[in-house]
C-alpha positions in Angstrom: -0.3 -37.3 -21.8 3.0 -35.3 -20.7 2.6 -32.8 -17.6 4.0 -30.0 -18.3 3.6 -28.6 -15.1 6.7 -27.6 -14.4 8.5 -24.3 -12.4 8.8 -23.4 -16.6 4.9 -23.8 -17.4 3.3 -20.7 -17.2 0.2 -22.4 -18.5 -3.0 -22.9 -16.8 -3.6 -25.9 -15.6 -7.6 -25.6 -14.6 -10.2 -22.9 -15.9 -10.2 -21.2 -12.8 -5.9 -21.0 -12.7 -6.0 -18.0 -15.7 -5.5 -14.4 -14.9 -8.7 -13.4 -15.1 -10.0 -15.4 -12.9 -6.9 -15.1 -9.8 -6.8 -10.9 -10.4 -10.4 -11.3 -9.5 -9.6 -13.7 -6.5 -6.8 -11.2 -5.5 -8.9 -8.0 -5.8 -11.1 -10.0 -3.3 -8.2 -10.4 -1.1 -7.2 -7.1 -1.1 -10.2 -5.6 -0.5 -10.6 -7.9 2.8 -7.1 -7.3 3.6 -7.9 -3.3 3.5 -11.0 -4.0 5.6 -8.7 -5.9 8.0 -6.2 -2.7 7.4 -8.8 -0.4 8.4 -10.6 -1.8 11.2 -6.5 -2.8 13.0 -6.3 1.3 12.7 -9.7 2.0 14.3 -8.5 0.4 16.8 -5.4 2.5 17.6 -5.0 4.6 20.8 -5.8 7.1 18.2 -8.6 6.8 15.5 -7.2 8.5 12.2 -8.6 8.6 8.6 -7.0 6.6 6.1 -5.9 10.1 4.7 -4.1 11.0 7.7 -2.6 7.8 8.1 -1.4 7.9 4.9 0.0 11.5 5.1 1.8 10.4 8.7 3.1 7.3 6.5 4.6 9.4 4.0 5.9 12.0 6.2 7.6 8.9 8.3 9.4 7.9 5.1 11.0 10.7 3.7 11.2 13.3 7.6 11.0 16.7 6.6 9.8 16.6 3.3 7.7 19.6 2.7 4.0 20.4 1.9 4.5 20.3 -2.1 6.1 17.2 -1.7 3.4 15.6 0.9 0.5 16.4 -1.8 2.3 15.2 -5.0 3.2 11.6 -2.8 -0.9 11.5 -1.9 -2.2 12.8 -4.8 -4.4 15.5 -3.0 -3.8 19.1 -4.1 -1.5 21.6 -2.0 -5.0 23.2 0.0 -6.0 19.9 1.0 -2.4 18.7 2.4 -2.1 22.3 4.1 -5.4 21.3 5.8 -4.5 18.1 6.5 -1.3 19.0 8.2 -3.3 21.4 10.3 -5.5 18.7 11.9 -2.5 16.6 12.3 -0.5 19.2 13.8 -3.0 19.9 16.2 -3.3 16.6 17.4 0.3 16.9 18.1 1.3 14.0 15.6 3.1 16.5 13.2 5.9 19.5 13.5 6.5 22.0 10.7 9.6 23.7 10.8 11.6 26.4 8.9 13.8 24.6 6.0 17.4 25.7 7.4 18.3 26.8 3.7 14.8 28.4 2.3 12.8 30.3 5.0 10.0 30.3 2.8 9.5 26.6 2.5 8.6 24.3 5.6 9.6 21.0 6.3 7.3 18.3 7.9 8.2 16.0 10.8 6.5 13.5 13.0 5.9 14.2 16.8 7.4 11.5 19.2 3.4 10.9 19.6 3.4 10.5 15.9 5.8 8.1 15.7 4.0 6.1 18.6 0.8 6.1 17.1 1.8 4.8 13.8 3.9 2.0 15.8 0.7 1.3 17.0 -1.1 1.0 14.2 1.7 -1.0 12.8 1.2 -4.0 15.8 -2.6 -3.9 15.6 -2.0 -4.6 11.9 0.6 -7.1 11.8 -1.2 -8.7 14.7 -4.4 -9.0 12.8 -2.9 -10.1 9.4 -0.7 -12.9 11.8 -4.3 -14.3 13.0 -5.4 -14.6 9.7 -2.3 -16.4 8.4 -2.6 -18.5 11.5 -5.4 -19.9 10.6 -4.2 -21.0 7.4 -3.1 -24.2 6.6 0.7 -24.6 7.1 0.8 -25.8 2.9 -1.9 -22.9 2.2 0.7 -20.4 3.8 3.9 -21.3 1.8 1.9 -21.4 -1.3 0.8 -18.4 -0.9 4.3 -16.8 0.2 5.8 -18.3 -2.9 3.1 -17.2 -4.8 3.5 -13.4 -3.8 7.4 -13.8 -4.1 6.4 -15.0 -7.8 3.9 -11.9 -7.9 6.5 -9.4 -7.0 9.0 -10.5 -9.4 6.5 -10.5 -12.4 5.8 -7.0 -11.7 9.2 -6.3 -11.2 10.3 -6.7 -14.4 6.7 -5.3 -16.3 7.0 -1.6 -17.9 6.8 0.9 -15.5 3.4 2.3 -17.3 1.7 -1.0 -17.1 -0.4 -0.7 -14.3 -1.9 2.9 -15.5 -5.5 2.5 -17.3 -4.7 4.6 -20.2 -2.0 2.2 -21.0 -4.0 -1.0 -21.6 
């Protein structure tokens, strides 16, 4: 019998190597990594919701974006972010200020406090996810690195409307 296990097979090799069964094992990852996610950001000098992490995230990654934008990049509608800013603002993690060209539209900005406290959450995070990998095997970690690279590639080069539910 030839193996034809090589970097070209994209066959499984055992029942439990088909895509069924790893999307399952990965969904099980990811919902323990989320856990491990969520419990690092609890920990902060600053306990935040996921939602206001993720609006302090997205606010970090594009400065002065402005409320429209902020809802449409969380998927929240434009009361909700308005609120959200409002909590956030008043925890001193976020600015609004006057756009320079529009004086009817604001633009958002993180606090030097902001900035500190999602640094924070940043170490607790990588700090927990480096424990984990720590106690993986050396072998288990590489295989797993090369198995995300792999990962990341394949969904590079899928149809951007692949991963939507009406599509399938």
């Amino acid at each position: 019998m030839t193996d034809l296990g090589g970097p070209g097979d994209h066959r499984a090799r055992r029942p439990g190597d088909g895509p069924e069964t790893v999307a399952s094992q990965i969904a099980d990852a990811v919902e323990s990594l989320t856990a491990l996610w969520s419990v690092a950001a609890q920990e902060a000098s600053l306990r935040l919701s996921l939602h206001q992490l993720r609006a302090l995230r997205t606010v970090q990654t594009a400065p002065g974006l402005n409320l429209t934008a902020l809802a449409d990049g969380l998927a929240i509608g434009l009361p909700t972010a308005s609120r959200l800013c409002d909590r956030l603002a008043a925890a001193g993690l976020l600015e609004r200020a006057q756009h320079p060209d529009t004086r009817r539209e604001v633009q958002l900005w993180l606090t030097p406090h902001g900035q500190r406290v999602l640094c924070d959450v940043a170490d607790r995070r990588a700090q927990a996810l480096t424990a984990a990998l720590a106690a993986m095997q050396p072998a288990e970690r590489a295989a797993l690195s090369r198995g995300l690279r792999g990962f990341l590639t394949a969904r590079a080069t899928l149809p951007p409307d692949t991963d939507r539910p009406e599509s399938r």
